[in-house]
mmJSON file of the N, C-alpha and C atoms, coordinates in Angstrom:
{"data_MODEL":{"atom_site":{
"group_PDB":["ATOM","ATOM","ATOM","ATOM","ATOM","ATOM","ATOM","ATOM","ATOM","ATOM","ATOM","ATOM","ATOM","ATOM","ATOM","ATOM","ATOM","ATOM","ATOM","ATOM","ATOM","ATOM","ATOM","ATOM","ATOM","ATOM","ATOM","ATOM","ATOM","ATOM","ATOM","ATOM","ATOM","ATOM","ATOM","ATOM","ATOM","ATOM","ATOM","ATOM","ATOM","ATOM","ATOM","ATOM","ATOM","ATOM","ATOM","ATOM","ATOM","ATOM","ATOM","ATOM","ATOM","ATOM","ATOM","ATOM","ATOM","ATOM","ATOM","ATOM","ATOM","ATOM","ATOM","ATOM","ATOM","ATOM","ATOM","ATOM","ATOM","ATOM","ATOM","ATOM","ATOM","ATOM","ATOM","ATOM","ATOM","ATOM","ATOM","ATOM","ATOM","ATOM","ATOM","ATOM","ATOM","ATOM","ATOM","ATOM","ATOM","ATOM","ATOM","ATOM","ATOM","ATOM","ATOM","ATOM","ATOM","ATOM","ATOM","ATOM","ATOM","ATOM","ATOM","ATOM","ATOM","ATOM","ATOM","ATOM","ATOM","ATOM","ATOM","ATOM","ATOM","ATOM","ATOM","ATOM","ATOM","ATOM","ATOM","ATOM","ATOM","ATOM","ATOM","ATOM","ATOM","ATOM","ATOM","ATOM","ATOM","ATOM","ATOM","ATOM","ATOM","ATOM","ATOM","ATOM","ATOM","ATOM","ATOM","ATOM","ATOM","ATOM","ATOM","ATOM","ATOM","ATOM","ATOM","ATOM","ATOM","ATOM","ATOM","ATOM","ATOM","ATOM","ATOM","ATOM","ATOM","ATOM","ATOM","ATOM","ATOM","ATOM","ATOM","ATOM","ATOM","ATOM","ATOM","ATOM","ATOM","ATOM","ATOM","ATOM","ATOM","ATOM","ATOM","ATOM","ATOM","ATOM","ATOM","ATOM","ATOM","ATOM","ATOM","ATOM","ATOM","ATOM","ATOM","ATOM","ATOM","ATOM","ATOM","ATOM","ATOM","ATOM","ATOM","ATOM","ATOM","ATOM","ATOM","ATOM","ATOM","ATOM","ATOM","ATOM","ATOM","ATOM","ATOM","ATOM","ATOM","ATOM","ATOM","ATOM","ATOM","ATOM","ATOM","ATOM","ATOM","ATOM","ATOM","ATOM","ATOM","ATOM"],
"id":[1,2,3,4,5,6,7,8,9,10,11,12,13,14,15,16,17,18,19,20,21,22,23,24,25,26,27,28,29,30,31,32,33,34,35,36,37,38,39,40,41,42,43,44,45,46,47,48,49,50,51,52,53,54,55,56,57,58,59,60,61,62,63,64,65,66,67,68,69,70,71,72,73,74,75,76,77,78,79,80,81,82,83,84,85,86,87,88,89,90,91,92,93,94,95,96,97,98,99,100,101,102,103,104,105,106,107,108,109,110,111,112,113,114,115,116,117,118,119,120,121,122,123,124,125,126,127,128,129,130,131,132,133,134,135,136,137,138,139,140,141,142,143,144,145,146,147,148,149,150,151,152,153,154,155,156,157,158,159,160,161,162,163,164,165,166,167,168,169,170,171,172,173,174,175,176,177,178,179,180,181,182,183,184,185,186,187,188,189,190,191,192,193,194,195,196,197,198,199,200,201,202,203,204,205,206,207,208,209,210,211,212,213,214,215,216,217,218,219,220,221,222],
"type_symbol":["N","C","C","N","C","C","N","C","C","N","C","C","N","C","C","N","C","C","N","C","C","N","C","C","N","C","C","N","C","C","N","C","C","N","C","C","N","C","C","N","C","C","N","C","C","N","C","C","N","C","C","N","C","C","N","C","C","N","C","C","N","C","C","N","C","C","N","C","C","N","C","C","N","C","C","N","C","C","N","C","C","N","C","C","N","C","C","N","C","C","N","C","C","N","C","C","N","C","C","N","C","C","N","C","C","N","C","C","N","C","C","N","C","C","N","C","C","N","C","C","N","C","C","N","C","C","N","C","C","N","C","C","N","C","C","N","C","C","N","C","C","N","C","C","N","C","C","N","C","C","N","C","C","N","C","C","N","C","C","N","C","C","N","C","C","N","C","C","N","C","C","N","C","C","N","C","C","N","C","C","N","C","C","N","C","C","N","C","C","N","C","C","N","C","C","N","C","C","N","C","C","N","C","C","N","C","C","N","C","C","N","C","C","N","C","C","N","C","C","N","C","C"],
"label_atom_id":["N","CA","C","N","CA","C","N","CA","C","N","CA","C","N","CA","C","N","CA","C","N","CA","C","N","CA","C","N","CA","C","N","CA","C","N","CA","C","N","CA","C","N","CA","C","N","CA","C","N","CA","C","N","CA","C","N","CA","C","N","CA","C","N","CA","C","N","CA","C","N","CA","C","N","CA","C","N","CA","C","N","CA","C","N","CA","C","N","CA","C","N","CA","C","N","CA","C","N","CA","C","N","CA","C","N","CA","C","N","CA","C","N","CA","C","N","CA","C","N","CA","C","N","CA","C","N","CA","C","N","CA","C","N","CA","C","N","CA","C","N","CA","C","N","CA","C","N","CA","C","N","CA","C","N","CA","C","N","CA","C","N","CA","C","N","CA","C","N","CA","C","N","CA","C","N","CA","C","N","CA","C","N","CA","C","N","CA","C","N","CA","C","N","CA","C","N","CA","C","N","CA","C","N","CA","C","N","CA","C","N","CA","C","N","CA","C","N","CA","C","N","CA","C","N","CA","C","N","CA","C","N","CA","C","N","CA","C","N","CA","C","N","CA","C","N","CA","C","N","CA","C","N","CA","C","N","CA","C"],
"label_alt_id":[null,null,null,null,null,null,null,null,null,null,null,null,null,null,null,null,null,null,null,null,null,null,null,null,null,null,null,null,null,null,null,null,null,null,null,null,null,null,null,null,null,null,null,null,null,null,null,null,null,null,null,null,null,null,null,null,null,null,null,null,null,null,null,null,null,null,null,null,null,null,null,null,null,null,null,null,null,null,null,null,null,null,null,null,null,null,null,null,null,null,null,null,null,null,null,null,null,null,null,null,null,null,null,null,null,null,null,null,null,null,null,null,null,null,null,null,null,null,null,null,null,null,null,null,null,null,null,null,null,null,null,null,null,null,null,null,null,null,null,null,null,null,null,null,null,null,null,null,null,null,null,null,null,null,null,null,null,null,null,null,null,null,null,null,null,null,null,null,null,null,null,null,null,null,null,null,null,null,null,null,null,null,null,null,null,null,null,null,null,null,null,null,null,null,null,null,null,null,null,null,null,null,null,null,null,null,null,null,null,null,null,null,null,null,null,null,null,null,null,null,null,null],
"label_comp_id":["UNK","UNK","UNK","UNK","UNK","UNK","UNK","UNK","UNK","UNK","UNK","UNK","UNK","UNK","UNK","UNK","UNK","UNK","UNK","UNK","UNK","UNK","UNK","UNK","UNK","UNK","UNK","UNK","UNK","UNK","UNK","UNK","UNK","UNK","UNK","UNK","UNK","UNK","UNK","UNK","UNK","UNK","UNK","UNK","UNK","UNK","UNK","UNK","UNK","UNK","UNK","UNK","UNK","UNK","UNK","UNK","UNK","UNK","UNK","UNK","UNK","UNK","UNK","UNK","UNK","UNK","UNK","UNK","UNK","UNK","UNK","UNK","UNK","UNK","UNK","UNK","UNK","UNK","UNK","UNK","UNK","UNK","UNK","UNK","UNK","UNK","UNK","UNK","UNK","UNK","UNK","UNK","UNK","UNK","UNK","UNK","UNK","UNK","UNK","UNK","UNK","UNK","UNK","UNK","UNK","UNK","UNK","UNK","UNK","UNK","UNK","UNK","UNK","UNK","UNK","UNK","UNK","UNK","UNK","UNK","UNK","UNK","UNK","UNK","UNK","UNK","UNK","UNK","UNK","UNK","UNK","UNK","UNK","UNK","UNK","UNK","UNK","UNK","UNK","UNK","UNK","UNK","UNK","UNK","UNK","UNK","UNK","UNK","UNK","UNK","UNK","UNK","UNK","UNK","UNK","UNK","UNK","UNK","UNK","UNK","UNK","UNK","UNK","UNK","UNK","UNK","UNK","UNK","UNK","UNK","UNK","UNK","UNK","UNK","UNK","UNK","UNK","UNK","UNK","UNK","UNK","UNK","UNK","UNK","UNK","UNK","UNK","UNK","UNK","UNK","UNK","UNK","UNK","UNK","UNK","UNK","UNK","UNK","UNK","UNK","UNK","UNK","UNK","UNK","UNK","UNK","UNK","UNK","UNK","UNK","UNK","UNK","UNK","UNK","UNK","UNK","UNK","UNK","UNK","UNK","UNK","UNK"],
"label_asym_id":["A","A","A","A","A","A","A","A","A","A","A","A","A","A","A","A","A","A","A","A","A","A","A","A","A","A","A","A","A","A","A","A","A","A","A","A","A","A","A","A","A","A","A","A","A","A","A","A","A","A","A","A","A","A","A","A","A","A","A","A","A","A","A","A","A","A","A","A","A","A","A","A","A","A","A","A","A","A","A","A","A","A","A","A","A","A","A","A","A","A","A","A","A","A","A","A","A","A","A","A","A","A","A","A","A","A","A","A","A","A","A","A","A","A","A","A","A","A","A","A","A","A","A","A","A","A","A","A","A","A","A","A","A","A","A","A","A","A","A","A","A","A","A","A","A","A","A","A","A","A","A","A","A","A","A","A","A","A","A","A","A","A","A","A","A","A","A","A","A","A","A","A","A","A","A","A","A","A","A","A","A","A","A","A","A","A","A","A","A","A","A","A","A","A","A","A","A","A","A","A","A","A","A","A","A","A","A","A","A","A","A","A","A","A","A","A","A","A","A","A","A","A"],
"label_entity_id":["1","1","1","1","1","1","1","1","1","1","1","1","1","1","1","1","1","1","1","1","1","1","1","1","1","1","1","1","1","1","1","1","1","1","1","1","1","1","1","1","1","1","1","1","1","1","1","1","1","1","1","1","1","1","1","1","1","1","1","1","1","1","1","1","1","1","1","1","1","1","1","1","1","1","1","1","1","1","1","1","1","1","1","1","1","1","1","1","1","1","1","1","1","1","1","1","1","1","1","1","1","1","1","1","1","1","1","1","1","1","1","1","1","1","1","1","1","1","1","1","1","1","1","1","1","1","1","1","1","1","1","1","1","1","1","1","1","1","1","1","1","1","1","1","1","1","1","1","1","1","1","1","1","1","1","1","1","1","1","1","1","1","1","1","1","1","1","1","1","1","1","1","1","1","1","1","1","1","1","1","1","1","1","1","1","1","1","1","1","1","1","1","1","1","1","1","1","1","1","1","1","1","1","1","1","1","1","1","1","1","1","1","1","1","1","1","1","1","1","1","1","1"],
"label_seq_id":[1,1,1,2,2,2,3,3,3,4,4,4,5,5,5,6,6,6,7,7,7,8,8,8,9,9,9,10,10,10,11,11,11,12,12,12,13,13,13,14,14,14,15,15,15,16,16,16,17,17,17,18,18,18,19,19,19,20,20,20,21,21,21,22,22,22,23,23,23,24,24,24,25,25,25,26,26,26,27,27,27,28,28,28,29,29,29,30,30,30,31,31,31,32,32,32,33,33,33,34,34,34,35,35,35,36,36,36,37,37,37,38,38,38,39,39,39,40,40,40,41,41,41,42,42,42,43,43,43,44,44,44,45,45,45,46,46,46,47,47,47,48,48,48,49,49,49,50,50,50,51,51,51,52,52,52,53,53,53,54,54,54,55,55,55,56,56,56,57,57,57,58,58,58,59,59,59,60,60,60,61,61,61,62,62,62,63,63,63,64,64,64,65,65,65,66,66,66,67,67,67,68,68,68,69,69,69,70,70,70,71,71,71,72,72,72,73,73,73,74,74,74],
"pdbx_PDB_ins_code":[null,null,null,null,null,null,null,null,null,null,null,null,null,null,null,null,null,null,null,null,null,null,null,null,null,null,null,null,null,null,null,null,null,null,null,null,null,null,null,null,null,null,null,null,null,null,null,null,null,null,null,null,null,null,null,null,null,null,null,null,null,null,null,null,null,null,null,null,null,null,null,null,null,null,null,null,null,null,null,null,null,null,null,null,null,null,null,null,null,null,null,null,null,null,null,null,null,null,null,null,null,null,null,null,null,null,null,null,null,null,null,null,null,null,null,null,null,null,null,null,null,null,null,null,null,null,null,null,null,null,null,null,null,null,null,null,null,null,null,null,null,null,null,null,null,null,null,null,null,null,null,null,null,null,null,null,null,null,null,null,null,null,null,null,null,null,null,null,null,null,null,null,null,null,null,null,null,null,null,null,null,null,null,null,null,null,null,null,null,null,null,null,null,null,null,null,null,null,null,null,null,null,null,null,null,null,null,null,null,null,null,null,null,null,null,null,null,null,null,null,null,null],
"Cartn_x":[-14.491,-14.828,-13.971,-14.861,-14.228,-13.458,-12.232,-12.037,-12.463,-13.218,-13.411,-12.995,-13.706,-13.174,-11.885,-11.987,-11.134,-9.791,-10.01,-8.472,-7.787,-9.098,-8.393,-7.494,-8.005,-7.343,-5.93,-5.914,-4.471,-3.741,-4.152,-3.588,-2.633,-3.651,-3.412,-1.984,-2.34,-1.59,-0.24,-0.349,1.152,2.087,1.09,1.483,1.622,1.35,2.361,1.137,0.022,-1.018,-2.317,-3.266,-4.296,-5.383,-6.57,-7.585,-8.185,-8.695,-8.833,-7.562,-6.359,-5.711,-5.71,-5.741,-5.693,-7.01,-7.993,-9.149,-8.989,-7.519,-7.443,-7.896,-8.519,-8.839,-7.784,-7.448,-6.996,-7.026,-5.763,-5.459,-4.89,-5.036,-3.671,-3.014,-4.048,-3.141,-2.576,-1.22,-0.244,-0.08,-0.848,-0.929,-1.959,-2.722,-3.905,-3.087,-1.972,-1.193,-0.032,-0.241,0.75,0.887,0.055,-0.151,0.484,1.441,2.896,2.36,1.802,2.008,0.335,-0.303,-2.252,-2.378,-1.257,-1.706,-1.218,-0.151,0.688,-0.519,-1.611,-2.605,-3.429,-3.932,-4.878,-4.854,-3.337,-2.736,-2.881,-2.312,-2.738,-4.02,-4.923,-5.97,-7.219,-6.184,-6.992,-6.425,-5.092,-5.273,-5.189,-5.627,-6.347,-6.113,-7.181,-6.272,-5.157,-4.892,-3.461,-2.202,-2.772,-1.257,-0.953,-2.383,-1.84,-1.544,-2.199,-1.429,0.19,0.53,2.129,2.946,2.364,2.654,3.319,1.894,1.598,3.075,3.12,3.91,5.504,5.936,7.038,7.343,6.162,6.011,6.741,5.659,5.977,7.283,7.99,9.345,10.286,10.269,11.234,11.187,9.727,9.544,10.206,9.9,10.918,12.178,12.945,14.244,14.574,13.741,13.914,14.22,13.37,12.997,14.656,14.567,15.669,16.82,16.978,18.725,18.543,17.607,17.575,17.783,17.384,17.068,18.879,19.567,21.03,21.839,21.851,22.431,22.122,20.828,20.743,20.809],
"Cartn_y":[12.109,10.743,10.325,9.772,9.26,7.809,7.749,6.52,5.099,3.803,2.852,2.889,1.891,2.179,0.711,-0.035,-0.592,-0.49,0.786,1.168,2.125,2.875,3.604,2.287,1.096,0.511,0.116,-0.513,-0.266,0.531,1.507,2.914,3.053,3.117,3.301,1.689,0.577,-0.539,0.25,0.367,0.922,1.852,2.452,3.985,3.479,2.374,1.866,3.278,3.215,4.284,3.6,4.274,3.67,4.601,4.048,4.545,5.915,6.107,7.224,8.701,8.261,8.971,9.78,8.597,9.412,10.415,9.997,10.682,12.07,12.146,13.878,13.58,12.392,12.054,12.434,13.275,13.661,12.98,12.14,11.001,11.239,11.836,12.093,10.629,9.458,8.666,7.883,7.849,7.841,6.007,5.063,3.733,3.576,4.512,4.109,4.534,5.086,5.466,4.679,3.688,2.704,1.657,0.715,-0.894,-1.629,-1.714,-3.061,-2.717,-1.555,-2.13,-2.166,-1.894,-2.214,-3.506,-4.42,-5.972,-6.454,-6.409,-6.814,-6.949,-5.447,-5.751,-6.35,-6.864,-7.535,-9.077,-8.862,-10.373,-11.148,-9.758,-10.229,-10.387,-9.539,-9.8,-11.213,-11.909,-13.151,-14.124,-13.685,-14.76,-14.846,-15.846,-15.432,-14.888,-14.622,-13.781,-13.815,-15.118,-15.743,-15.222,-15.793,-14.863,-13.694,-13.087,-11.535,-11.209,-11.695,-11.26,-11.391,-12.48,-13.04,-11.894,-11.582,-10.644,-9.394,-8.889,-7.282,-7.69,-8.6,-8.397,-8.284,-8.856,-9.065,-7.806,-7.068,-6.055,-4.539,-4.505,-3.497,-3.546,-4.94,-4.785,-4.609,-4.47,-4.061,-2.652,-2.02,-0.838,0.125,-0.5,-0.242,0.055,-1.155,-1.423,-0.237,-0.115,1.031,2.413,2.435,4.224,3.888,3.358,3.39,3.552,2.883,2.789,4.51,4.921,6.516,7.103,7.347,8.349,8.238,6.94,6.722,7.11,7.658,7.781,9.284,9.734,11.403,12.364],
"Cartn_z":[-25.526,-25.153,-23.962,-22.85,-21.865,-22.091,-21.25,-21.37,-20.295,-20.81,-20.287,-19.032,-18.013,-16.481,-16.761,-17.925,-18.091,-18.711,-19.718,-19.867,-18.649,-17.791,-16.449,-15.886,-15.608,-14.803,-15.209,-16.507,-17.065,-17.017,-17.137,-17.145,-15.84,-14.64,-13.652,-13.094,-14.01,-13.524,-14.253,-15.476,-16.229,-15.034,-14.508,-13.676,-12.839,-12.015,-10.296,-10.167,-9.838,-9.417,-9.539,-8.284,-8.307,-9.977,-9.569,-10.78,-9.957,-9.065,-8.185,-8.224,-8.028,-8.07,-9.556,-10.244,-12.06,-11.875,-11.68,-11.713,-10.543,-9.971,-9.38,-7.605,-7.502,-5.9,-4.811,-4.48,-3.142,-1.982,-1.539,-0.893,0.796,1.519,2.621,2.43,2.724,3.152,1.906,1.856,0.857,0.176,1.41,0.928,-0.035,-0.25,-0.928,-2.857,-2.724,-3.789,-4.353,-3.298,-3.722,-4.212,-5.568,-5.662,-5.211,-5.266,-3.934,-2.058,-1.78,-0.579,-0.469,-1.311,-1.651,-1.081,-2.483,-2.98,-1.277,-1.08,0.324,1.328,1.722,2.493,2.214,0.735,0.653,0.666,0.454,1.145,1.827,2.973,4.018,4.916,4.055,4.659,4.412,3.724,3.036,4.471,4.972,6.072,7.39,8.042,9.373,10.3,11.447,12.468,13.329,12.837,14.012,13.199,12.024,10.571,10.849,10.674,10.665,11.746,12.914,14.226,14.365,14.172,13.226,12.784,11.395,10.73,11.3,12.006,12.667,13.213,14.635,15.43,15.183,13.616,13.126,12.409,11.741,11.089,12.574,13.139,13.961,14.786,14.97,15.144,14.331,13.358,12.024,12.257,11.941,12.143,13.255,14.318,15.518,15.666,14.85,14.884,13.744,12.45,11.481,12.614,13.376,13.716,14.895,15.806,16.376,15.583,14.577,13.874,13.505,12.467,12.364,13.487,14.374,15.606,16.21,15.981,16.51,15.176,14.243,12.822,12.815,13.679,13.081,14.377],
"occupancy":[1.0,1.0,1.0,1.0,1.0,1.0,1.0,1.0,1.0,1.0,1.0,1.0,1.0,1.0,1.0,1.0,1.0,1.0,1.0,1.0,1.0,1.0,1.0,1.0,1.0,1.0,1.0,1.0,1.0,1.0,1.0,1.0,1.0,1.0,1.0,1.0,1.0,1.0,1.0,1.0,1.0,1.0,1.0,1.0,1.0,1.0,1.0,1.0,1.0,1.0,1.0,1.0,1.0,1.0,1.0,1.0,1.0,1.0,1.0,1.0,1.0,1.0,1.0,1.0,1.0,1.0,1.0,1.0,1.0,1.0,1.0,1.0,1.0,1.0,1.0,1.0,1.0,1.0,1.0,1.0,1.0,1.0,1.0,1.0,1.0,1.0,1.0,1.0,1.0,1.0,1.0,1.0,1.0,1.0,1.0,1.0,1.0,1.0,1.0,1.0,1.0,1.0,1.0,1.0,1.0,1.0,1.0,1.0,1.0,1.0,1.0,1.0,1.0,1.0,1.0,1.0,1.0,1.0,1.0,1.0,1.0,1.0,1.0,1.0,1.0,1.0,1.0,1.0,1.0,1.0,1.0,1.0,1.0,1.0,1.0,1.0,1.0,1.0,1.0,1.0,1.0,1.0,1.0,1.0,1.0,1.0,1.0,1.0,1.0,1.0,1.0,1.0,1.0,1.0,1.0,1.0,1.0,1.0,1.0,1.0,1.0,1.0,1.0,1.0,1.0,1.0,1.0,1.0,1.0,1.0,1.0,1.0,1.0,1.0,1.0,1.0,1.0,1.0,1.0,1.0,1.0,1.0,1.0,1.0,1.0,1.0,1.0,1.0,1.0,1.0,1.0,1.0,1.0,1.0,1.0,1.0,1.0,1.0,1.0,1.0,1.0,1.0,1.0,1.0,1.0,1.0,1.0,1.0,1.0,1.0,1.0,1.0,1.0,1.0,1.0,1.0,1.0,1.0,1.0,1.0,1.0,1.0],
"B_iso_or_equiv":[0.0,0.0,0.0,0.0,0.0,0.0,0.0,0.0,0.0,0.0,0.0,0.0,0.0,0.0,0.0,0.0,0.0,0.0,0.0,0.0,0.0,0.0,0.0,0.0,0.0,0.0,0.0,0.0,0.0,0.0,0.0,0.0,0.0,0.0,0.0,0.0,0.0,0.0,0.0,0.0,0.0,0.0,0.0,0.0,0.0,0.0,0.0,0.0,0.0,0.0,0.0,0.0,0.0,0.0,0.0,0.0,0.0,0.0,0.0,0.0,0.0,0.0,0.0,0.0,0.0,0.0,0.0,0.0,0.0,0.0,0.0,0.0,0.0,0.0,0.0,0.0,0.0,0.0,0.0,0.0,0.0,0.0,0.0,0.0,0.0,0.0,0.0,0.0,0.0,0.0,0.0,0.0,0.0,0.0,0.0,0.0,0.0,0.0,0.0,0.0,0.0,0.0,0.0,0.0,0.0,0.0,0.0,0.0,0.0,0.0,0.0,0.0,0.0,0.0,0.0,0.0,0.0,0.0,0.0,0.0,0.0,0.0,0.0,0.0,0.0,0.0,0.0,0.0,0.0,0.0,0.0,0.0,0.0,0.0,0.0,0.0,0.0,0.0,0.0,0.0,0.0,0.0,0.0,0.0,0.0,0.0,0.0,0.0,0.0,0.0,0.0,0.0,0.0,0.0,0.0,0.0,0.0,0.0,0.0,0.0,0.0,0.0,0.0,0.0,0.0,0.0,0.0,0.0,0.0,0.0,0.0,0.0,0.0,0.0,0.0,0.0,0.0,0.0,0.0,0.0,0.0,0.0,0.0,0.0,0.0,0.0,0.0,0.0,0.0,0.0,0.0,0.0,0.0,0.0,0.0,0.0,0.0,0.0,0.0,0.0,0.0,0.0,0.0,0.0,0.0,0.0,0.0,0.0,0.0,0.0,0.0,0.0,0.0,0.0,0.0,0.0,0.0,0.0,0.0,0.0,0.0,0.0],
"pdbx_formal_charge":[null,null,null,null,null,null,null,null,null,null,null,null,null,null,null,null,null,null,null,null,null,null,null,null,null,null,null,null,null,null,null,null,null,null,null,null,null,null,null,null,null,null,null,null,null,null,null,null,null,null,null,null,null,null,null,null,null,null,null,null,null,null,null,null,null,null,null,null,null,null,null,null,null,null,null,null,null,null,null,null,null,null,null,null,null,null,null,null,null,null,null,null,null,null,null,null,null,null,null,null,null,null,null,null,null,null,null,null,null,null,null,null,null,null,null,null,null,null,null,null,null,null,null,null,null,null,null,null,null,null,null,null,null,null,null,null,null,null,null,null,null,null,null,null,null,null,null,null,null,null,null,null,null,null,null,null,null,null,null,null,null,null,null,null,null,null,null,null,null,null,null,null,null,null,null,null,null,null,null,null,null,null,null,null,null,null,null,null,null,null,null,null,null,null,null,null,null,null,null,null,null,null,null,null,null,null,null,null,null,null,null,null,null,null,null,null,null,null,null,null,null,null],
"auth_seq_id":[1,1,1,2,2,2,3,3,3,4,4,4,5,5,5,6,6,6,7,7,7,8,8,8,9,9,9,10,10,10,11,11,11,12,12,12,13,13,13,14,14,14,15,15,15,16,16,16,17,17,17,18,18,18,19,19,19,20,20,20,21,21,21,22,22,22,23,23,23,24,24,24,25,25,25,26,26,26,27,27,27,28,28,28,29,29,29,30,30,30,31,31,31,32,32,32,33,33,33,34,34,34,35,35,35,36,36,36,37,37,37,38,38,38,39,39,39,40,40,40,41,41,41,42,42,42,43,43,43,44,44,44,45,45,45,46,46,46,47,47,47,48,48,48,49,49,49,50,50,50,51,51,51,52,52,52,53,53,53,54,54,54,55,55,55,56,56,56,57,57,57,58,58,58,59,59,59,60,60,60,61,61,61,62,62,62,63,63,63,64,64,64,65,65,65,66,66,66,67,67,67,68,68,68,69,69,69,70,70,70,71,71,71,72,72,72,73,73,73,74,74,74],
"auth_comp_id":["UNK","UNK","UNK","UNK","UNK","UNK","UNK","UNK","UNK","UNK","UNK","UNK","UNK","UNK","UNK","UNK","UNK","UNK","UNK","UNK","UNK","UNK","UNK","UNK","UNK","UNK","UNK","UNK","UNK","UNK","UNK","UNK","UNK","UNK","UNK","UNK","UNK","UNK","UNK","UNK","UNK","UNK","UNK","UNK","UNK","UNK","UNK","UNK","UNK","UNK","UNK","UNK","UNK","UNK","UNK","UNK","UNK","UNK","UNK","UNK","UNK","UNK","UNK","UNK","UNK","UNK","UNK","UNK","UNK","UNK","UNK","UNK","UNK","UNK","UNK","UNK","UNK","UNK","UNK","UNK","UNK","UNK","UNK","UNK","UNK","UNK","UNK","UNK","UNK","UNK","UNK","UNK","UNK","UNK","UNK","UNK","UNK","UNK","UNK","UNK","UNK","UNK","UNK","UNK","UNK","UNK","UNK","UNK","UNK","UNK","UNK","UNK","UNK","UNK","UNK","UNK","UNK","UNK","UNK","UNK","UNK","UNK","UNK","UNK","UNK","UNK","UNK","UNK","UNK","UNK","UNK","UNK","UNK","UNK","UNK","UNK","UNK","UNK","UNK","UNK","UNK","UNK","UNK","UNK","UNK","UNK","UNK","UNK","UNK","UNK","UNK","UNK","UNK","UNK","UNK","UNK","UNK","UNK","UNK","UNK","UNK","UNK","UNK","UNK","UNK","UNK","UNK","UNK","UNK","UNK","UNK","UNK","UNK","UNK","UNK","UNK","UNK","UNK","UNK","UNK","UNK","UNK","UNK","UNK","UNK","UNK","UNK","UNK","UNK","UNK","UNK","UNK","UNK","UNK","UNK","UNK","UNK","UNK","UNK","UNK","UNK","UNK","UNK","UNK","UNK","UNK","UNK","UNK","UNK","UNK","UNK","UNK","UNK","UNK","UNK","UNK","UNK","UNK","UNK","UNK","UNK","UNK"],
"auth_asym_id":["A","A","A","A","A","A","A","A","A","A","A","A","A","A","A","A","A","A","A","A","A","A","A","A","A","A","A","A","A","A","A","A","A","A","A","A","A","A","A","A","A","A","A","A","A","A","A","A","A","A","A","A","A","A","A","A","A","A","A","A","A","A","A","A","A","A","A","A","A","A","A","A","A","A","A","A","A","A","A","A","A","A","A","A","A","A","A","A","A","A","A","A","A","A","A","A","A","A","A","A","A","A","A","A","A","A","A","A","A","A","A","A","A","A","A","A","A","A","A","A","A","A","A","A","A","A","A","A","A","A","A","A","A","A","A","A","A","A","A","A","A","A","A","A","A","A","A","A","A","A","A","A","A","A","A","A","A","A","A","A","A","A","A","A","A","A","A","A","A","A","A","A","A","A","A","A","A","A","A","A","A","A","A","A","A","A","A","A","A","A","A","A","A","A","A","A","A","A","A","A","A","A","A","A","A","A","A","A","A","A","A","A","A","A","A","A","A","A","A","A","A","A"],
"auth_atom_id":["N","CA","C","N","CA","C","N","CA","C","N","CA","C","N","CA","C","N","CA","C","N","CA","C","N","CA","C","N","CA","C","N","CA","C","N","CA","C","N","CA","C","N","CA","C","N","CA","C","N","CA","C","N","CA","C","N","CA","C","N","CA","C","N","CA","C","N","CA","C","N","CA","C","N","CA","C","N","CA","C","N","CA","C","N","CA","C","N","CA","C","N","CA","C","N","CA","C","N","CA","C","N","CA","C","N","CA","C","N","CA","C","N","CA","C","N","CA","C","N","CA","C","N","CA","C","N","CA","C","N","CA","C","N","CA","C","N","CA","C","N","CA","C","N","CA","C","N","CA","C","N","CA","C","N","CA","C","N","CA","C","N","CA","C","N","CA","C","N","CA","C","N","CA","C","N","CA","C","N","CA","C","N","CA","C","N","CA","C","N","CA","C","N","CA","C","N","CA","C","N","CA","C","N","CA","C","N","CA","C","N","CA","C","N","CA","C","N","CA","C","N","CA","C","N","CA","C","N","CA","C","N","CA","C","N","CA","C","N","CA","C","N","CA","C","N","CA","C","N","CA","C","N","CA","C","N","CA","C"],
"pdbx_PDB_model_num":[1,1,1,1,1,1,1,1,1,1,1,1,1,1,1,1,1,1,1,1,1,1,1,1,1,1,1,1,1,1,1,1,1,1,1,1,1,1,1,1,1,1,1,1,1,1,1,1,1,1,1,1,1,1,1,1,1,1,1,1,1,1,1,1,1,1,1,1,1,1,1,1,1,1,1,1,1,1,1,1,1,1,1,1,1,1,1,1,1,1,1,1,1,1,1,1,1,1,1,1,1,1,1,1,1,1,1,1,1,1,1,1,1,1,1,1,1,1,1,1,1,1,1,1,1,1,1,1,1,1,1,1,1,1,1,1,1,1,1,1,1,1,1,1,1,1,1,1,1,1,1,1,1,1,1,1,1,1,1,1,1,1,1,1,1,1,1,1,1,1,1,1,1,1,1,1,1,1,1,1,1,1,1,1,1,1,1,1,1,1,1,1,1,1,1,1,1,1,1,1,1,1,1,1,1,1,1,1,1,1,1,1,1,1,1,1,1,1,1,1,1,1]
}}}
């Protein structure tokens, strides 16, 4: 007996994992494996394009500032 697509989803909520992944789905891209940074995009995708433009631009300078501090540390 299979289980409900509603206990997969629990399942998968208990597990910090999507319902796809349980089911063996082969992912490259590694956000689709992640619920915290899932919910974060769907977040953000509720608000508008001036936000997320906001966002992006605050986002990709962190990122920046991330890869620089490594690249001076290694």
């Amino acid at each position: 007996m299979l289980p409900s697509i509603d206990v997969a989803k629990k399942l998968a909520g208990l597990l910090e994992t999507t319902v796809g992944y349980l089911l063996g789905e082969k992912e490259d891209n590694q956000l689709l494996k992640n619920p915290k940074i899932l919910q974060r995009l769907q977040d953000i995708q509720k608000l508008s394009d001036n936000e997320q433009e906001h966002i992006f631009i605050t986002l990709d300078a962190l990122i920046r500032d991330f890869k620089n501090r490594k690249a001076y540390v290694s």
